[in-house]
MARLUM-158436 format. One record per residue (C-alpha): x, y, z. Coordinates in steps of 0.001 Angstrom, whole numbers, plus 524288, in hexadecimal, padded with zeros to 5 digits. Example, Ala and Ser with C-alpha at 12.3 -4.5 7.8 and 13.67 -1.06 7.14 Angstrom:
<sites>
8300C7EE6C81E78;835667FBDC81BE4;
</sites>
This chain:
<sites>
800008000080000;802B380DC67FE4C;802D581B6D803C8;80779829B78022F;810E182BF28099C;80D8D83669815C9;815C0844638145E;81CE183DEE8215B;8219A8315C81970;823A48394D80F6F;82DC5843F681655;83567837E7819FD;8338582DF180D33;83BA383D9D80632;844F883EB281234;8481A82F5D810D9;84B6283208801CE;852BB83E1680370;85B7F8359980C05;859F08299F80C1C;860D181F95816F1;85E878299482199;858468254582E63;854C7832E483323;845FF82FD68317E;8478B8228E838BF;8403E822D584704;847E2818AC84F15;846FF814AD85D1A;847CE808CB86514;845698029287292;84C297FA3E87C2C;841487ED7087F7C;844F67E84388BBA;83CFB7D8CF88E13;839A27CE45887F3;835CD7D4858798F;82DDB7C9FE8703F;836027CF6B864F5;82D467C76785A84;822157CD2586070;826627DB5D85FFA;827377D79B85191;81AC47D2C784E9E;8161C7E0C18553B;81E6E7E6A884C24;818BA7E0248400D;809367E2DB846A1;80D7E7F052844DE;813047EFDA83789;8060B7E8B9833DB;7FDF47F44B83AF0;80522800EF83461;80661801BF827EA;8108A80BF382875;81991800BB82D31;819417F9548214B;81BFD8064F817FB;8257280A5180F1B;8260E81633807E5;828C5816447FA97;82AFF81F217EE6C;8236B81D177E220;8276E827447D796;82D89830017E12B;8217782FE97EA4F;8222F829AF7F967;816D981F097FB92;814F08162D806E0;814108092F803F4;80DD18004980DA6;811747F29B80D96;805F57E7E88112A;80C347E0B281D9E;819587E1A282278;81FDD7E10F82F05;82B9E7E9388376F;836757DF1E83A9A;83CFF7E06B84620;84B5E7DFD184465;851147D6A584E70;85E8F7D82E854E9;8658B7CF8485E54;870C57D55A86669;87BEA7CBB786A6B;87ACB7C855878C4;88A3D7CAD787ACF;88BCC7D7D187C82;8883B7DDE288995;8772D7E3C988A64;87BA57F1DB88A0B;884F47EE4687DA4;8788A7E6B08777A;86F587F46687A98;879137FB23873D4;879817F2218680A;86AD07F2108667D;869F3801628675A;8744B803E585D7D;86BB17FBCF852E9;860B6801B28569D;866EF80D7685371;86C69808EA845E2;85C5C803488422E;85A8A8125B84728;862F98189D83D42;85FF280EB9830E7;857ED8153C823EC;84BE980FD281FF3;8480080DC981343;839478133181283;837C280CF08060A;83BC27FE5480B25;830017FB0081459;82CA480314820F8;8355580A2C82662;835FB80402833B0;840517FCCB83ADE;83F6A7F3CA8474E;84A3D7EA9B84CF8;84B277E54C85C12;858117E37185FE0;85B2E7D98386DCC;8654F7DEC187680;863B37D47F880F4;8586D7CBC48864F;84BE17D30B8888A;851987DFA7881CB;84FB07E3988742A;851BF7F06086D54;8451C7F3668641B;848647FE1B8597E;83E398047985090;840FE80DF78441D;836AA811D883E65;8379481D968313B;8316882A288328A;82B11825CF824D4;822C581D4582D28;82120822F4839B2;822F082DD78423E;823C682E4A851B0;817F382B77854A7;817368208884C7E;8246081A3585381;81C0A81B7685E25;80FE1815A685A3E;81917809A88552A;81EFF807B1862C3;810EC808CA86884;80BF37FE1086080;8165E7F48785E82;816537F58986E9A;8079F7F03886D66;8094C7E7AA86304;813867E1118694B;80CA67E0DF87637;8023D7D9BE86D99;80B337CF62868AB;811BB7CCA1875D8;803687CB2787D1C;7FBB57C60C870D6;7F1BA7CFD88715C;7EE437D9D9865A5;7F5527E66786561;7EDCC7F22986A83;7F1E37FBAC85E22;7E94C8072885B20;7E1EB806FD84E14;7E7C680B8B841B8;7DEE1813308389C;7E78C8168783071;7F480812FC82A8A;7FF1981E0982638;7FB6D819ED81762;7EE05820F081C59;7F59082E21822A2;7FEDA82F1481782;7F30382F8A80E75;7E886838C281874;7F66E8417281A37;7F91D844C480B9A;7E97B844A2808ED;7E79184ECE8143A;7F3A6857CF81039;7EFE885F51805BB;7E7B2867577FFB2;7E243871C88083D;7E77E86A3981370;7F4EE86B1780FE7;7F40E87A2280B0F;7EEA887D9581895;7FB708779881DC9;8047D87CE08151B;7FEFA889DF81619;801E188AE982630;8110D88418823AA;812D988E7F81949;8112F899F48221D;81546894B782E2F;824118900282832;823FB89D6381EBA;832A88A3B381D73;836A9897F682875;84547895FC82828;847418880F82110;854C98848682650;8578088474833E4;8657F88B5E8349C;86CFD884F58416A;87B46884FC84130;8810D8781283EC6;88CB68706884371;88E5F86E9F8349F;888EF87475826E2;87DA386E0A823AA;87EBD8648A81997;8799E8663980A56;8700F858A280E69;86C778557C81A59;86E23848948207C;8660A8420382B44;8717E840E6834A9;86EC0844358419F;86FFD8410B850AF;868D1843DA85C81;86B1584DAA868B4;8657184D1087695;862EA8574C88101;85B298570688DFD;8517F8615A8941E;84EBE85D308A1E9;843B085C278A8F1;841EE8683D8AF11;845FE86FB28A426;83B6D8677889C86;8310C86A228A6BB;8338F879D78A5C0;8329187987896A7;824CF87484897B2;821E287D5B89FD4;824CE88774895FF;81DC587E8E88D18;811658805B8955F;811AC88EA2896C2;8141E890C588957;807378884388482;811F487E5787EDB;8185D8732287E01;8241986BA688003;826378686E86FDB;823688773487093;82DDC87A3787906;83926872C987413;835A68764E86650;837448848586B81;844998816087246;8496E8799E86590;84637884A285CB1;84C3588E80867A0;858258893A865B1;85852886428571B;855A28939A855F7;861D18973B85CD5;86A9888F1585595;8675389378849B3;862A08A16584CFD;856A78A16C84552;8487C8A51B84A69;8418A89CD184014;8423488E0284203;83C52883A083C4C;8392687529843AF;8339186A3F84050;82AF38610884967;82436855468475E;81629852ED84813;80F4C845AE84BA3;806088480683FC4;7FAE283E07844DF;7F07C8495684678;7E56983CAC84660;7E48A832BE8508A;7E259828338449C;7F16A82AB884456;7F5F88280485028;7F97C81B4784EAD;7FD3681B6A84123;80CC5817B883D8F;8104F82110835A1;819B282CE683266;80F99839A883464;81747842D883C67;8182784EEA83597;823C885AA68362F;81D618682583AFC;8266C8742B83878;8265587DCF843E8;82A9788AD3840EC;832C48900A84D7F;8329389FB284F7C;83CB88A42D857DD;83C498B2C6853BB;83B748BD8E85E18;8436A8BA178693B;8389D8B19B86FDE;838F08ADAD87C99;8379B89C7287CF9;829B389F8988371;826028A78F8769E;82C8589C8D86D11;82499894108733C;8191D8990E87086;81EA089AAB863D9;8203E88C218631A;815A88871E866D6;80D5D88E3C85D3A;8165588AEF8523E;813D887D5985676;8040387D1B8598F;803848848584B33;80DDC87A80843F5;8065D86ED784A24;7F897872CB84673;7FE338739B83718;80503866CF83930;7FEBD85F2482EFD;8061C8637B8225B;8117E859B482018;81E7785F8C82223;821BC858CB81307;816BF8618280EAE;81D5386EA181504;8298F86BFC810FF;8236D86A768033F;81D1C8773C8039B;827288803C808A5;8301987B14800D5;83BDA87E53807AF;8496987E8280182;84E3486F7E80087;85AC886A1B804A4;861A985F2F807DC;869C9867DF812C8;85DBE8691381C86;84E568632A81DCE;8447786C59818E5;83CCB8762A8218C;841CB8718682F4A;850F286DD083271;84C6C86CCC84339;83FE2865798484A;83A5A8642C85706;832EB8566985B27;82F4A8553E86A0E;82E2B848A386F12;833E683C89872DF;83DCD8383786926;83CEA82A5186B5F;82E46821E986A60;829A181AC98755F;82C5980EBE87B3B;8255A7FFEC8768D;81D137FBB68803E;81EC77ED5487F47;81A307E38A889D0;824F07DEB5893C6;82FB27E89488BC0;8378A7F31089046;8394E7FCF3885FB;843C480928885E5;8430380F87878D5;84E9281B5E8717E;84D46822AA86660;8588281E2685E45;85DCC8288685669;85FF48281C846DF;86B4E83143846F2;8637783AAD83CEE;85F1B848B483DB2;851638498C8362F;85496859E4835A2;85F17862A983B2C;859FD8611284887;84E9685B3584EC0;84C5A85CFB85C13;8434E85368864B9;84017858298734F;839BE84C7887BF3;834E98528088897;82CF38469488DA2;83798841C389531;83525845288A4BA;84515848418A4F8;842798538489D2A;84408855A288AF1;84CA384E6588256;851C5855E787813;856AC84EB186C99;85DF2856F185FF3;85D0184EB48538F;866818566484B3A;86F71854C583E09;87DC88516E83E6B;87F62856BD831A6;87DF78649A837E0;881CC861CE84826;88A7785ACA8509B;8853D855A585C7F;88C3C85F698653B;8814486A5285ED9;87609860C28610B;878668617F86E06;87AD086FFD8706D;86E1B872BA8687B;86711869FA872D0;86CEF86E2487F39;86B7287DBE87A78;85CE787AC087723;85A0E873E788513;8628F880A388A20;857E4889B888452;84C8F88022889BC;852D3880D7895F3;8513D88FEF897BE;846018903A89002;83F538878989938;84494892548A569;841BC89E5C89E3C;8398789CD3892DA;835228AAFC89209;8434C8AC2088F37;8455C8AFB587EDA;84ACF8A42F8780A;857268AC1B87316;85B018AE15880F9;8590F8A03988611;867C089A04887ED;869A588DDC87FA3;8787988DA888618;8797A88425892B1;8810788BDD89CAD;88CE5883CB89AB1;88CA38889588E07;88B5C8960B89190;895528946589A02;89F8288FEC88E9A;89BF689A5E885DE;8A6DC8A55088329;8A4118B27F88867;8A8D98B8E187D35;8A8A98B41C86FFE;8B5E98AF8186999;8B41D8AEAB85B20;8AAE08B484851D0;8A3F08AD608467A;8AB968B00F838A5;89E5B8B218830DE;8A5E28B6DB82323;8AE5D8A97382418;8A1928A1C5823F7;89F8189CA48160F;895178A25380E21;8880589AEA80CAE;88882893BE7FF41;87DC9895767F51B;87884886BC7EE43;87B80888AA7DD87;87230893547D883;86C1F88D5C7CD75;86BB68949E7C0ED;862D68A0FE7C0B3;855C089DFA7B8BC;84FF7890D67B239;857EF886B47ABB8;84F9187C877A717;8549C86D247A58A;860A586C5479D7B;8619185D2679D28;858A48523279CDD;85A9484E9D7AB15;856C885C057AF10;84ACC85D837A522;8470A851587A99D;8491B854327B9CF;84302860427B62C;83537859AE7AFB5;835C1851677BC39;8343885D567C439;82A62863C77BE13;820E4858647BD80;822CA8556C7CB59;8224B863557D0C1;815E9866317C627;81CF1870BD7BEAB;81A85876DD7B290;825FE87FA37B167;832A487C677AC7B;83D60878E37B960;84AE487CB57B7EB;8575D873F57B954;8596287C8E7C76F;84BCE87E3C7CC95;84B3C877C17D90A;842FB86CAD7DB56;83CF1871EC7E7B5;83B3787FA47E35C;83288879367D862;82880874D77E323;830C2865447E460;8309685F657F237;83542852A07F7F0;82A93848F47F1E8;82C948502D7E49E;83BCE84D027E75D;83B0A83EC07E7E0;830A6840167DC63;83BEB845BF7D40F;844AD83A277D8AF;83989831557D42A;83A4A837477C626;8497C838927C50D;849B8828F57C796;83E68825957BEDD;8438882F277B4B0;8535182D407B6F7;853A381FB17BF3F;85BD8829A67C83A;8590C827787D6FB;85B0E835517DAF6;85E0D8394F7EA38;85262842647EDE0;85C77849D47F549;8621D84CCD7E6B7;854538541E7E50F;857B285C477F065;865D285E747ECF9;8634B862F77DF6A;854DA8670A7DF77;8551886D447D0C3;8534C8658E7C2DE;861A3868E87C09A;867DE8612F7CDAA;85E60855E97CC4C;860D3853727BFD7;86F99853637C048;86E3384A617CBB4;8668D840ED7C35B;8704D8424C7B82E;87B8983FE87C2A3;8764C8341B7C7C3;87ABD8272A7C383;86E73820677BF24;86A0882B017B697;86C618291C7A76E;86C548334479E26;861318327D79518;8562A82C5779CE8;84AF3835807A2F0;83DCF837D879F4C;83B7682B4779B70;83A86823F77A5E3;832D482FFC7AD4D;827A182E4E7A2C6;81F6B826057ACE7;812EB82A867A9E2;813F682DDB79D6D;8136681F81798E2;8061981DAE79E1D;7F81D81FCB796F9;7EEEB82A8979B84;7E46B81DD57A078;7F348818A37A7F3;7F32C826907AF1E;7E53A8277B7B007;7E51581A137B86F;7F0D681E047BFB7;7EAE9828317C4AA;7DFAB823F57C839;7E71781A8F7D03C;7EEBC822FD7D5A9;7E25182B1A7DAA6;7DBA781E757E0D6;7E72081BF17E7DD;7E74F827CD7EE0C;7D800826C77F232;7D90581A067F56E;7E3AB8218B7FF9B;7DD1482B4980374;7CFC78236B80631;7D62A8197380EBA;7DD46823CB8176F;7D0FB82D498192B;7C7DB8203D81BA5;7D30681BC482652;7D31A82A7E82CD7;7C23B8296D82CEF;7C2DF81CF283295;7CE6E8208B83D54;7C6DB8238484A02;7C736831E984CC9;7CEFD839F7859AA;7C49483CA88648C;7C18A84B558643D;
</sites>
């Protein structure tokens, strides 16, 4: 069977092919078992749950440049089994089974190769097993990892006791959401959306402008590592306080201190951050597997020398307002606003907030003791992502997912520790205005010079360079590559007007799905497997052509040929195609709006 993809699956299913054999979109974690574990049972509850979701027998892939999901009939998850030697010493054996667990962390997926999910149960001793779960944000999200724990707990309760699970009901599968999402964004809808992002992220700063440990790179890897800092308890306890007075909340509050300081490292007033939304605004959702969480931009104001009581104010409106407009898909903005594309940097948002606890809960599994981690991928999703966890009754984790293509460790850290600083006095004072709240500990203070000792040599800094200024005014194609790239183009963008050999590809109106459509054409035209990154590298007729001259499977002399497709067929072929092709979609649409009637509806 298949689907359209959701906007979700479909951010990652572009992200995977614009570099592929990353794990950054890989959600790992795993749990100690201590007791006597029925390991054939706990996979049998793994296959019950395979059987039950869909989602966990998908695949997603490409059919003329165009992400489906493909759902396969039955299938099951295996457990991957792993038996330590009994030799070396327990704490040697713990150590073992943690450092594969972190190597099934870090391993690529292939979303086109069955679902993206991985399992394996590695024994460390009698009684005590090491469970690891990955599952791909192409699949799932957060709350999904948790609804997976949740019921392969019960399901393998159920198979130890031989009673039937207690599961909620499904009424719908993601094939359903993917189909009500697209079918409900658009139109109207979708303008209404649009309309709010446009004014709300009008003359916004698109690059966040930190200083770096090193130049930032031409393309971006996924590299990254993680940083930890503490808030204690009492400190904790006089930040909600603040919280309370302020008609806030905690996510408010640390959002407020994380921009705070981003907006003294990079001394700008106008900050961008991303934040993740669960995106199940029915209860027929909740207990749906399934990627639906949803990136919200929040545009951070720091103009006017505020005091941290007025920015927060300031923040929580931004947020109530961002979070009532949360519906249109952060593909779709990105789409609209069009902003300028590189490899060097993500679009729209380099930083993003989440609040919460990083790692899912434990399985509750009879006569088990379970201890789970978040095992890290050592990947940075953006420049910086900051997660804030104050559930713990010790006081707020503070964990700083960053890029080692732009920081060393030793600035990871300071960032933290100056950002708790601020908290810190914030929390004291926080009629206090934000430019005057230290971000120096005292023993820093203390180490500081009292007079400066050198000066910054601004004239010996080396002048920004310029990218190649392509010629002034039109040149149309002057080979049959580019006439040929450049007929590609306009049928897939809908233009009627000639495109020159240096017109960029995004100022045109292309965007990531038209990208990989383009790669679609090249190999049906050429048989040349272009990069998508190429696209992005050299986003005009002129640098995508050469590329597909340079590369090694392409042969002078073929082209439109083999790109005649349609042409072949009969107006009746066409005719019936079409009509297909419309019943299909019905068909679609039908079953997912007769699945949402039938779903019971939320109390009022």
């Amino acid at each position: 069977m298949r689907f359209p993809v959701s906007f979700a699956q479909l951010r990652m299913w572009f992200i995977d092919r614009l570099a592929p054999g990353e794990a950054a979109y890989n959600m790992p974690c795993s749990f100690w078992l201590d007791g006597p574990l029925d390991a054939d049972a706990l996979q049998r509850a793994m296959d019950t749950l395979a059987a039950r979701h869909a989602i966990l027998r998908t695949s997603i892939v490409a059919f003329d440049g165009t992400p489906e999901q493909v759902v396969a009939d039955h299938g099951t998850i295996p457990i991957e089994r792993v038996e330590l030697p009994a030799e070396p010493t327990p704490g040697e054996r713990g150590r073992q089974a943690e450092a594969i667990a972190d190597d099934l962390a870090c391993r690529p997926f292939d979303l086109t190769a069955g679902p993206p999910i991985r399992a394996a149960l590695i024994t460390a001793g009698p009684d005590r097993h090491l469970l690891v779960l990955v599952l791909h944000y192409s699949i799932g999200d957060g709350a999904s990892m948790r609804i997976l724990i949740d019921e392969l707990s019960a399901c393998y309760r159920a198979e130890t006791t031989g009673t039937p699970p207690v599961l909620p009901t499904l009424w719908l599968e993601y094939g359903d959401y993917a189909v009500w999402q697209r079918d409900r964004m658009r139109g109207e809808a979708l303008q209404r959306q649009l309309g709010y992002w446009r004014g709300q992220l009008l003359g916004a700063p698109r690059l966040l402008t930190l200083p770096t440990d090193r130049p930032r790179p031409a393309r971006r890897s996924s590299r990254g590592e993680l940083a930890a800092a503490h808030l204690d308890a009492a400190t904790t306890q006089r930040l909600a306080a603040v919280a309370h007075g302020a008609n806030a909340t905690m996510f408010m509050v640390f959002l407020m201190g994380f921009a705070a300081t981003l907006s003294r490292y990079a001394r700008q007033h106008d900050i961008l951050i991303g934040t993740q939304v669960a995106g199940r605004t029915h209860a027929e959702l909740e207990p749906v597997l399934g990627a639906m969480t949803n990136i919200v931009v929040l545009r951070m104001r720091l103009d006017g020398d505020p005091s941290f009581t007025e920015l927060l104010g300031r923040a929580r409106d931004t947020t109530l307002d961002a979070l009532a407009h949360e519906q249109l898909p952060f593909e779709k903005l990105v789409q609209d606003l069009a902003p300028d594309r590189t490899l060097a940097h993500t679009p729209l948002i380099q930083a993003q907030f989440l609040y919460g606890a990083l790692k899912p809960p434990d399985p509750d599994l009879p006569g088990i003791t379970a201890h789970g981690r978040a095992l890290p991928t050592h990947t940075a999703k953006l420049d910086l992502t900051m997660y804030a966890d104050a559930g713990d009754r010790d006081g707020t984790a503070l964990t700083l997912e960053y890029s080692t293509d732009l920081w060393d460790r030793g600035w990871a850290d300071r960032f933290l520790r100056r950002m708790a600083t601020l908290l810190e006095h914030a929390a004291d004072a926080p009629g206090t205005r934000v430019s005057d709240l230290p971000m120096l500990t005292a023993a820093e203070r203390s180490a500081l010079p009292l007079t400066p000792t050198a000066t910054l040599d601004r004239g010996a800094l080396p002048a920004p360079q310029r990218g190649d200024v392509p010629p002034a005014g039109r040149v149309g194609p002057r080979t049959p590559a580019e006439a040929t790239v450049a007929r590609m183009l306009a049928d897939l963008l809908g233009l009627t007007e000639p495109i020159g050999v240096h017109d960029n590809f995004f100022d045109l109106g292309g965007h990531s799905l038209t990208t990989t459509r383009l790669v679609a054409c090249i190999v049906s035209t050429y048989g040349v497997d272009l990069p998508v990154h190429q696209v992005f590298s050299t986003p005009t007729v002129a640098g995508v052509a050469a590329a597909v001259s340079a590369h090694p499977d392409f042969t002078a002399g073929q082209g439109p040929p083999r790109h005649a497709g349609l042409d072949s067929l009969s107006d009746k072929d066409l005719d019936d195609l079409l009509r297909a092709a419309i019943a299909q979609r019905n068909r679609r649409r039908t079953a997912a709006d007769d699945r949402m009637s039938r779903a019971p509806k939320p109390a009022d």
